[in-house]
DOBA-920403 format. One record per residue (C-alpha): residue number from 1; residue in one letter; x negated, y negated, z negated. Coordinates in pm, 1 decimal. Layout:
<seq: NUM | type: a | x: X | y: Y | z: Z>;
...
END
This chain:
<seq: 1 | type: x | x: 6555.5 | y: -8072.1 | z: -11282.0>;
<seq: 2 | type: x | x: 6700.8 | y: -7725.7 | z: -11218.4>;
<seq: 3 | type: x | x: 6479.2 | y: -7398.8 | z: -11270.2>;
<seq: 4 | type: x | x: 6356.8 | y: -7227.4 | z: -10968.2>;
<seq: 5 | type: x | x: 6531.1 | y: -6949.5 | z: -10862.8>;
<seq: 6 | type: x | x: 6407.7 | y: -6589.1 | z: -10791.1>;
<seq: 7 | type: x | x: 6501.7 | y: -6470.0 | z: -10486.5>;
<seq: 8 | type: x | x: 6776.9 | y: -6213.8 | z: -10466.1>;
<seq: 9 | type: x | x: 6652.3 | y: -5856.5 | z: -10461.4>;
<seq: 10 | type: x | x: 6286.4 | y: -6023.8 | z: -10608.2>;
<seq: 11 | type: x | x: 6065.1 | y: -5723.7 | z: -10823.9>;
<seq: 12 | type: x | x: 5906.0 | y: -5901.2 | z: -11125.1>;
<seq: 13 | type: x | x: 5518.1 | y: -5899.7 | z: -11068.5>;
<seq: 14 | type: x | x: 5328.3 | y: -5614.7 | z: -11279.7>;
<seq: 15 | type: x | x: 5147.3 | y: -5779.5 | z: -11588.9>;
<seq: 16 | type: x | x: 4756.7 | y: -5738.6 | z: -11641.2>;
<seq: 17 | type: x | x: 4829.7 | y: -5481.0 | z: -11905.1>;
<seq: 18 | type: x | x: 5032.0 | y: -5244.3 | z: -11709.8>;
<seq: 19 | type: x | x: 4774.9 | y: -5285.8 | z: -11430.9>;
<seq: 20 | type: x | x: 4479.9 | y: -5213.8 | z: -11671.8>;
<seq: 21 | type: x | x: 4673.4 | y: -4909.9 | z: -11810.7>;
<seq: 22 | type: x | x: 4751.8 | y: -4792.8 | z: -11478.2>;
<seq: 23 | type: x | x: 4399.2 | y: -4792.6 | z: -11362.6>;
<seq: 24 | type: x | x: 4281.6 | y: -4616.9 | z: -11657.8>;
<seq: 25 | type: x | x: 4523.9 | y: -4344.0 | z: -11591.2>;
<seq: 26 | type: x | x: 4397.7 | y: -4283.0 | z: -11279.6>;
<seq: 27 | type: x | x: 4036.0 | y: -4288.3 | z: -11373.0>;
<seq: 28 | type: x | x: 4120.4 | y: -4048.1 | z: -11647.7>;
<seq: 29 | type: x | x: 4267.3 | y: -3834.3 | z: -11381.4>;
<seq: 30 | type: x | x: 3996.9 | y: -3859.3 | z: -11139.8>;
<seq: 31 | type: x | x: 3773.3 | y: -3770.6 | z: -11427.6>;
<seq: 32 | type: x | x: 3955.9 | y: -3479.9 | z: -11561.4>;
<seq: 33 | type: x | x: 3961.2 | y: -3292.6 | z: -11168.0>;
<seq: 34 | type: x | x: 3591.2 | y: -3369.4 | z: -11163.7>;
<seq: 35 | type: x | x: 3525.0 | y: -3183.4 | z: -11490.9>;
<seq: 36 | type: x | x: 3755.3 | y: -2905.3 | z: -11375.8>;
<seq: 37 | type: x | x: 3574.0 | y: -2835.0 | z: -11068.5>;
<seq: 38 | type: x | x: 3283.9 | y: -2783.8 | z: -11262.8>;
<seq: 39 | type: x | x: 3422.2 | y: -2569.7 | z: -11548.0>;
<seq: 40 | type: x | x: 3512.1 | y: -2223.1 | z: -11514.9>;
<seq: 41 | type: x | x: 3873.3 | y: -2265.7 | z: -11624.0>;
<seq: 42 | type: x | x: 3962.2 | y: -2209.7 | z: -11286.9>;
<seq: 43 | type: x | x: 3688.2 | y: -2041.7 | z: -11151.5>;
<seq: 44 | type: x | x: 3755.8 | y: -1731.4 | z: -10877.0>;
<seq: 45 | type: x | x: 3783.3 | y: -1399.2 | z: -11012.0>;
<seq: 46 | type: x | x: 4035.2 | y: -1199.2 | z: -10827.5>;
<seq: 47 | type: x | x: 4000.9 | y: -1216.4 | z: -10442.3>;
<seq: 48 | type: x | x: 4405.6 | y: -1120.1 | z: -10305.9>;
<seq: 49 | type: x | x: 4328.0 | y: -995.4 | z: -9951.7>;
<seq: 50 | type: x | x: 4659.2 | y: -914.9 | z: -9722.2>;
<seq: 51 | type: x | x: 4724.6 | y: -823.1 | z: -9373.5>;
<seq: 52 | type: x | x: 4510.2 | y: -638.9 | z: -9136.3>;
<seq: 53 | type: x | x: 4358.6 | y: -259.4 | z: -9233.8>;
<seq: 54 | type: x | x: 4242.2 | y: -215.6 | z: -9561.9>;
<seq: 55 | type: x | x: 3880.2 | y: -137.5 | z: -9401.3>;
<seq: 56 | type: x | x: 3895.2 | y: -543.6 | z: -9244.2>;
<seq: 57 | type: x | x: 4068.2 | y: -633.3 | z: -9600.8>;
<seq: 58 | type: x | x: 3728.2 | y: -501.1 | z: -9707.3>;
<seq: 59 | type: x | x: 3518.1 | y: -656.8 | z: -9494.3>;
<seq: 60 | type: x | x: 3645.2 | y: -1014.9 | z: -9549.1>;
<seq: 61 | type: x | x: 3585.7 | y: -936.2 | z: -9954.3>;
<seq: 62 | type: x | x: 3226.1 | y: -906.8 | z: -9868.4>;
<seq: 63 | type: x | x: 3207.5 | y: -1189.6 | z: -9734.3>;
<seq: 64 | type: x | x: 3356.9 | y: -1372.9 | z: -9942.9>;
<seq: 65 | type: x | x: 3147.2 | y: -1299.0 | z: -10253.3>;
<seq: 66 | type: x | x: 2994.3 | y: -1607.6 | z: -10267.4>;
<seq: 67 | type: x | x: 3328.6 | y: -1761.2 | z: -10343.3>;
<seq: 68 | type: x | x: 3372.7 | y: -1553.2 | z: -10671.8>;
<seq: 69 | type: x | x: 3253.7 | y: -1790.6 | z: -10979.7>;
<seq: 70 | type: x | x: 3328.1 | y: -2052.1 | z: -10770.7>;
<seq: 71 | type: x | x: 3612.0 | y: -2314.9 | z: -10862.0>;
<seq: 72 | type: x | x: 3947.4 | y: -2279.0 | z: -10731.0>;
<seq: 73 | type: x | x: 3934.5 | y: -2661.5 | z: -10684.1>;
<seq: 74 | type: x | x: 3623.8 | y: -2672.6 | z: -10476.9>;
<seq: 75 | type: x | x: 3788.0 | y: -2384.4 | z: -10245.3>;
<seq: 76 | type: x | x: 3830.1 | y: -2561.6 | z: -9910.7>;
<seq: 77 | type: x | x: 3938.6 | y: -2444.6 | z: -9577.9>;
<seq: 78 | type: x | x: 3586.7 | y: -2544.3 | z: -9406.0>;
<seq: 79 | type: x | x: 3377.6 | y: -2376.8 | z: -9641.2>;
<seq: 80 | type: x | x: 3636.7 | y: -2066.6 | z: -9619.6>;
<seq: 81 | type: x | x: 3651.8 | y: -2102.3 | z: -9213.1>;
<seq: 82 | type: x | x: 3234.1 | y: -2038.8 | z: -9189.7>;
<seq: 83 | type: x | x: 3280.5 | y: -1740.6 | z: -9403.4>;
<seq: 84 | type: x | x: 3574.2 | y: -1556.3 | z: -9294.1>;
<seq: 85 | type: x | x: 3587.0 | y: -1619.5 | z: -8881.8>;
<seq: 86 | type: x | x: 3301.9 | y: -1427.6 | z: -8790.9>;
<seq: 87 | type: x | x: 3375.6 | y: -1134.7 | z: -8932.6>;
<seq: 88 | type: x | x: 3479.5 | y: -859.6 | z: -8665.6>;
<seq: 89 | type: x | x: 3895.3 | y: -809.4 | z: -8628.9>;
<seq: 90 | type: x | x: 4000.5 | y: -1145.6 | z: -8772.6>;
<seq: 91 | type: x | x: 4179.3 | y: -1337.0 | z: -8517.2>;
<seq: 92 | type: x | x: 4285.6 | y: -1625.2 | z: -8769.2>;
<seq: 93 | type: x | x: 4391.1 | y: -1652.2 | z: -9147.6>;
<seq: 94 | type: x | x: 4559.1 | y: -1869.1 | z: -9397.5>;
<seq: 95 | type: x | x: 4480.2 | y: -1908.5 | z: -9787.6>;
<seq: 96 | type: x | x: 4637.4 | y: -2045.4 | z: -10106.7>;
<seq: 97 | type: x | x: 4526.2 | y: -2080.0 | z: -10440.7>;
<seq: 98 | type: x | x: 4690.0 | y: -1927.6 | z: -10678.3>;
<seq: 99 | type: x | x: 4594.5 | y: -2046.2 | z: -11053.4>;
<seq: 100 | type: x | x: 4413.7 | y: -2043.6 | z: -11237.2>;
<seq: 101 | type: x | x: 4219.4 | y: -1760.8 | z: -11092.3>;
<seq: 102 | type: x | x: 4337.2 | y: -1585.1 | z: -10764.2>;
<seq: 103 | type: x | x: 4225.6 | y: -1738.7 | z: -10380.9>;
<seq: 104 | type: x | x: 4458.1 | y: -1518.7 | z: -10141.1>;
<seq: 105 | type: x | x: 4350.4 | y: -1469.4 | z: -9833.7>;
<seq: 106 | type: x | x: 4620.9 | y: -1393.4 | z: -9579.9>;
<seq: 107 | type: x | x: 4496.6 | y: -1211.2 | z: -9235.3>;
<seq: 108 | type: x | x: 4602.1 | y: -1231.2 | z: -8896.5>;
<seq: 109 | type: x | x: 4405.3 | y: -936.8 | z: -8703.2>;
<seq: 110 | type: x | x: 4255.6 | y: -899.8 | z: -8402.9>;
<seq: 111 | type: x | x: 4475.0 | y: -685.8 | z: -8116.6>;
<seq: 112 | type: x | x: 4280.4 | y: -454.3 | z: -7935.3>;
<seq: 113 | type: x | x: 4361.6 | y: -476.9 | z: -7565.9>;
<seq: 114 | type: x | x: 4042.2 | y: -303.0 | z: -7399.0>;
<seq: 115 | type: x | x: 3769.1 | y: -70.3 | z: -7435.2>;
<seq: 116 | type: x | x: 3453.0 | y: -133.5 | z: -7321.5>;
<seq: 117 | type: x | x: 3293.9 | y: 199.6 | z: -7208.4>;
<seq: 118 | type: x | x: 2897.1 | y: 257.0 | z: -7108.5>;
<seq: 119 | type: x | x: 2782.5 | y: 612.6 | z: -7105.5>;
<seq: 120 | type: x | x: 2892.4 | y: 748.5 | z: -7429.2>;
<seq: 121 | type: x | x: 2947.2 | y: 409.0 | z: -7593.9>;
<seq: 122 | type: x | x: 3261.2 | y: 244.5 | z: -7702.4>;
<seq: 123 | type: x | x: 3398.8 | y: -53.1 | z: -7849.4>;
<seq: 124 | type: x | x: 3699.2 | y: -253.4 | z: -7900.6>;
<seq: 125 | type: x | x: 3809.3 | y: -591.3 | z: -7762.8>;
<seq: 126 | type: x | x: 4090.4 | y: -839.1 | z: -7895.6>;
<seq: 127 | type: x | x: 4293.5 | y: -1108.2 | z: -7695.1>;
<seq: 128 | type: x | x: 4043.5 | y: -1349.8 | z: -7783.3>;
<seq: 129 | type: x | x: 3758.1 | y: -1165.3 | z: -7595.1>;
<seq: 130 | type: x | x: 3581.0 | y: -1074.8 | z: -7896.0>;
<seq: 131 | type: x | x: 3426.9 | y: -777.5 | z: -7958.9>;
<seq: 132 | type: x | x: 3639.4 | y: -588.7 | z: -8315.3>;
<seq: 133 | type: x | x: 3388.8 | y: -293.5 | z: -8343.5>;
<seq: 134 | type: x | x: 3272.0 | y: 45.6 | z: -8206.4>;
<seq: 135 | type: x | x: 3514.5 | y: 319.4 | z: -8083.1>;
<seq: 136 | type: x | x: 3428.6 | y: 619.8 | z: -8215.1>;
<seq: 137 | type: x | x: 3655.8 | y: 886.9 | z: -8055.0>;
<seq: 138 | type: x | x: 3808.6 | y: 678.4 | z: -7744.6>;
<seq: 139 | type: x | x: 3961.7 | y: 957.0 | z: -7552.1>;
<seq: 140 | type: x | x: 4240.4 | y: 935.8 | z: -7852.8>;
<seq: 141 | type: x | x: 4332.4 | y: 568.4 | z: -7702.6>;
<seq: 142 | type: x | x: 4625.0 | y: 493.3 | z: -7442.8>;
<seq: 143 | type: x | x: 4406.7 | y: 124.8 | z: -7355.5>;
<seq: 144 | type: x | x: 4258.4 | y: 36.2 | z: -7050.9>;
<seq: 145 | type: x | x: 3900.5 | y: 102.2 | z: -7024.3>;
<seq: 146 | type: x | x: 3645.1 | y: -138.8 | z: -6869.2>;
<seq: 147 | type: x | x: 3301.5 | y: 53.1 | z: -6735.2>;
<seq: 148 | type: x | x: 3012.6 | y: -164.1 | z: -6829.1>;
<seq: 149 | type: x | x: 2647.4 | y: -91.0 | z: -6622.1>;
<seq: 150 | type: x | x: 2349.9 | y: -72.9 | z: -6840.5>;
<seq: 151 | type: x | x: 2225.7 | y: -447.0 | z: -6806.6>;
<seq: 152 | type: x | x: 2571.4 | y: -576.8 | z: -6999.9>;
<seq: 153 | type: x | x: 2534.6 | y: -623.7 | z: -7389.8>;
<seq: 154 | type: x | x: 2777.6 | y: -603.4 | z: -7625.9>;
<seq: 155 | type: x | x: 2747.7 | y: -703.1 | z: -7973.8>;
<seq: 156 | type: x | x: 3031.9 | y: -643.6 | z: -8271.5>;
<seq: 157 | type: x | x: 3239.5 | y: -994.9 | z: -8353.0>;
<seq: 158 | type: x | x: 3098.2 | y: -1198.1 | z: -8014.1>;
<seq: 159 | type: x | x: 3281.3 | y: -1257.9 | z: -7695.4>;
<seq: 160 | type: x | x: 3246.4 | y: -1026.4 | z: -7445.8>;
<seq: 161 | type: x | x: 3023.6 | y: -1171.3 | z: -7139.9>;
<seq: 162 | type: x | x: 3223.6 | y: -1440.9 | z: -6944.3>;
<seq: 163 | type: x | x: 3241.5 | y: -1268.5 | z: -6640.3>;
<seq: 164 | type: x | x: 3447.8 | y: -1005.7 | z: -6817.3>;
<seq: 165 | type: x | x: 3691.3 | y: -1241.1 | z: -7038.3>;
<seq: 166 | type: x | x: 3976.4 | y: -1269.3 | z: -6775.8>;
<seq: 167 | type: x | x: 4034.5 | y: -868.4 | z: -6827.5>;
<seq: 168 | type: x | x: 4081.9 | y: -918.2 | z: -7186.8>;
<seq: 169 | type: x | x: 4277.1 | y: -1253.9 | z: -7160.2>;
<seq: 170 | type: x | x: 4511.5 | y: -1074.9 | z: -6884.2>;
<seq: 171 | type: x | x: 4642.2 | y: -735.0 | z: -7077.9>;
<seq: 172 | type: x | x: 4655.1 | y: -978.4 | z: -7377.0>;
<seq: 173 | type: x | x: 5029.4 | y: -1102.6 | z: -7255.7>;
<seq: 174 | type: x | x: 5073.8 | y: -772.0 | z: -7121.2>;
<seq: 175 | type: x | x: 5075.0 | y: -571.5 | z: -7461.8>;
<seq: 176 | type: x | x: 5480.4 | y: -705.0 | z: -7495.5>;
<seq: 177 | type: x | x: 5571.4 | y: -697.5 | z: -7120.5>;
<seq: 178 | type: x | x: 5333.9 | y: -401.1 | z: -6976.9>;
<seq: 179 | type: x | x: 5318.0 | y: -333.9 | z: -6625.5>;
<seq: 180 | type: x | x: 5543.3 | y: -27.0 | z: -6524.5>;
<seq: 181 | type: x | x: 5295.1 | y: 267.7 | z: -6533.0>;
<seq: 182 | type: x | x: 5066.2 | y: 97.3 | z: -6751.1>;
<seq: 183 | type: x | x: 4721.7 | y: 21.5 | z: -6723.5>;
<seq: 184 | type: x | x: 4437.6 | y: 248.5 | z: -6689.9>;
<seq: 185 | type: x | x: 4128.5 | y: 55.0 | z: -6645.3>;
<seq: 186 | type: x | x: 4010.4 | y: -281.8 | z: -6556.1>;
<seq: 187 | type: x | x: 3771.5 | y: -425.9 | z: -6285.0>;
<seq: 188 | type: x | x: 3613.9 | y: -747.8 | z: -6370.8>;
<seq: 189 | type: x | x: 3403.9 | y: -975.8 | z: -6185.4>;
<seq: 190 | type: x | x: 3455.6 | y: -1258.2 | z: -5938.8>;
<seq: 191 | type: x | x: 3826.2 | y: -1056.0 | z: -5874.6>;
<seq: 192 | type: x | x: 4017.4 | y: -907.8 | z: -6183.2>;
<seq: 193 | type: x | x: 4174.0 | y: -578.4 | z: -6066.9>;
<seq: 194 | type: x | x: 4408.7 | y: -334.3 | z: -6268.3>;
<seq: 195 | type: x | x: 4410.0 | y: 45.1 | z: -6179.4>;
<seq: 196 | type: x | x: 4744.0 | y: 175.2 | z: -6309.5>;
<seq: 197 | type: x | x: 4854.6 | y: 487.6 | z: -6485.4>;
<seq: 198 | type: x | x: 4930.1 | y: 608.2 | z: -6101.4>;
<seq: 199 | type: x | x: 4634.5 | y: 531.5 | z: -5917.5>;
<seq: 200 | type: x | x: 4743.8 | y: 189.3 | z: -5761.0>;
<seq: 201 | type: x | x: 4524.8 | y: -68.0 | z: -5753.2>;
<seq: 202 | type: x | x: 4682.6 | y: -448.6 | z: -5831.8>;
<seq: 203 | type: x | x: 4467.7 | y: -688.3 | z: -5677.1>;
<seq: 204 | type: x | x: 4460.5 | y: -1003.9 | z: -5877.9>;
<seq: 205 | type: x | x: 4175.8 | y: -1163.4 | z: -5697.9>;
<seq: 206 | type: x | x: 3983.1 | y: -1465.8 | z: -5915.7>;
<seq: 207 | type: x | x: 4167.6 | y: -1589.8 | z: -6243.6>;
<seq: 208 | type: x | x: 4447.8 | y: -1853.7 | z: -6105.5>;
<seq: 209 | type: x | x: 4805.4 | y: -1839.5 | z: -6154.4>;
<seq: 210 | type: x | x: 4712.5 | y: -1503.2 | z: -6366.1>;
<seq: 211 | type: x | x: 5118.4 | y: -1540.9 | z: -6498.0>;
<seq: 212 | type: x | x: 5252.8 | y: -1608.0 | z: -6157.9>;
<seq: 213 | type: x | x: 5066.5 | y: -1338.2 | z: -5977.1>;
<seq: 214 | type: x | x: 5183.3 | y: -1074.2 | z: -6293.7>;
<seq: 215 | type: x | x: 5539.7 | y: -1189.0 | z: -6251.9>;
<seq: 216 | type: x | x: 5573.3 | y: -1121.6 | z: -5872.5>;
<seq: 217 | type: x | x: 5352.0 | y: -810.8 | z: -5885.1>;
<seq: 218 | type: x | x: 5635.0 | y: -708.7 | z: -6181.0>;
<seq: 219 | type: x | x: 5864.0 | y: -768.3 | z: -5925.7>;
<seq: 220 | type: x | x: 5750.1 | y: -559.0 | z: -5649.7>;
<seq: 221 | type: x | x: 5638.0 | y: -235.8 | z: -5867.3>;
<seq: 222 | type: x | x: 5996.4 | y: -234.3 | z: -5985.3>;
<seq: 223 | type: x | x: 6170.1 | y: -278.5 | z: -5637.9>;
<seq: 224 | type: x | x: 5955.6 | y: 14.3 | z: -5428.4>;
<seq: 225 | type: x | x: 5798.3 | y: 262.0 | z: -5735.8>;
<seq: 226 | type: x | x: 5475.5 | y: 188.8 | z: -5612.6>;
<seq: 227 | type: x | x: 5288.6 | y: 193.3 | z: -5980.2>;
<seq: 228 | type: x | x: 5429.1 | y: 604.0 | z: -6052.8>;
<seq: 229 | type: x | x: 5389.8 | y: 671.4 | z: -5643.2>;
<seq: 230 | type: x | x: 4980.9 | y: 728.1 | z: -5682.4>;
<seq: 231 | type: x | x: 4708.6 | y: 559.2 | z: -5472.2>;
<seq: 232 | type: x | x: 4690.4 | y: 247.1 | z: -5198.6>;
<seq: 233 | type: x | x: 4679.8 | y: -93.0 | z: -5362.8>;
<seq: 234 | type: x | x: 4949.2 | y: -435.8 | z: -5440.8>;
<seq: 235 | type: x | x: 4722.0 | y: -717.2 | z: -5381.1>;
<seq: 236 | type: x | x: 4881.9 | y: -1082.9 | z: -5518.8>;
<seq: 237 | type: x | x: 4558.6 | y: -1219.3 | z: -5491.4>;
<seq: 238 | type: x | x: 4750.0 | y: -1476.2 | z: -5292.9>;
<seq: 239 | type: x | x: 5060.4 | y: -1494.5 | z: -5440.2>;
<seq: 240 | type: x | x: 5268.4 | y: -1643.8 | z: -5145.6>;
<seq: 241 | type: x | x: 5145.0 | y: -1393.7 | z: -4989.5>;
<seq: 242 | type: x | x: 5162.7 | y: -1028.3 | z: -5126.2>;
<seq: 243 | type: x | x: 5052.9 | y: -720.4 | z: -4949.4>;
<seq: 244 | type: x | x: 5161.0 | y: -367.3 | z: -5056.1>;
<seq: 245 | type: x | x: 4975.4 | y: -66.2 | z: -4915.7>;
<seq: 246 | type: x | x: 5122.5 | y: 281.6 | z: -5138.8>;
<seq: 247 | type: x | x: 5005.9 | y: 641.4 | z: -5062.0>;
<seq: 248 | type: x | x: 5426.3 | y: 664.7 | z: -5015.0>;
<seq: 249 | type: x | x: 5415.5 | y: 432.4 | z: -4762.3>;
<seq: 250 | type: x | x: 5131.0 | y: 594.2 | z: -4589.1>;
<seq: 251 | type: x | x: 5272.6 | y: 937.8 | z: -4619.3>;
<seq: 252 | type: x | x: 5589.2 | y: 851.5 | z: -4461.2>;
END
């Protein structure tokens, strides 16, 4: 009778022992990270803040004190996330571990598109609608202001109230494309309106199409010189339908 064959290409089968030794290599591995998580060998003591001011570098130190002592091994991005994204002027971040004693913190800050003005007030808004902090001098700043009445709060590192979010979500996309003239202030309600460096008004009406309306009303300024003429309005508020009323127009 003739031996069985093993099939072409056939692994042999792992024996007990190599299984067994395998096992134990992994449990010894499991066991070592568990004891290094708890030791100090790789515990936090230099905290490598980049990007941003150095005054939001700062503020992200602080609150990350807790973390200091703590092991580089229990460092996770949760735990990091509940820490870090409330502070004021962080839009998002990144970190790394660097062993056996450095957690860098990489920032992506906040851009300030707005300024929230009510009486002698000030503060600073992001594209994400938050709140980055209080405005000390804001006569020295080129950004659209938005006037606030007294019944409106505003706290540092929340979103701005909702009826309001559409101005800061609009000049977001216009920081890299502005509008020619620019933008002097903002109007926010139920209709989003932009008073440019000129005097006109552009009439966005509610917060559809936002990109189409911007595009045609891009158009138009460039074609007539409405935005550096002064006065009347553009309203795209429907944007088959624009209507342009300029103090040129008026005056001839």
């Amino acid at each position: 009778m003739l031996p069985a064959r093993r099939g072409v290409g056939a692994l042999p089968l792992p024996s007990l022992r190599s299984v067994l030794a395998g096992l134990a290599l992994l449990l010894l591995a499991m066991g070592g990270y568990a004891v290094a998580r708890q030791t100090s060998v790789f515990a936090v003591r230099t905290l490598d803040v980049r990007g941003g001011s150095p005054a939001l570098q700062a503020r992200v130190r602080k609150a990350l004190a807790a973390e200091m002592g703590a092991s580089l091994l229990a460092v996770d991005g949760a735990g990091l996330d509940r820490l870090v994204a409330p502070v004021p002027g962080v839009r998002t971040f990144t970190y790394d571990r660097s062993f056996p004693n450095t957690l860098r913190i990489v920032l992506r800050p906040e851009q300030p598109v707005l300024i929230l003005r009510r009486a002698d007030k000030a503060y600073l808004v992001g594209t994400t609608s938050r709140v980055i902090r209080p405005l000390a001098h804001p006569r020295r700043s080129e950004l659209p202001r938005l006037w606030l009445t007294k019944k409106v709060r505003v706290r540092v590192g929340a979103l701005i109230p909702r009826a309001l979010v559409s101005a800061a979500t609009t000049l977001g996309p216009l920081r890299d494309a502005p509008l020619p003239g620019g933008i002097r202030s903002v109007r926010a309600g139920k209709e989003l309106t932009l008073v440019l460096g000129g005097g006109l008004e552009l009439r966005l009406g509610d917060g559809g199409d936002l990109q189409l309306k911007l595009t045609i009303a891009r158009r138009i300024l460039r074609a007539t010189g409405a935005a550096v003429a002064g006065g009347g309005y553009l309203d795209v508020s429907v944007p088959e339908r624009p209507v342009l009323s300029s103090k040129s127009q008026v005056e001839g």
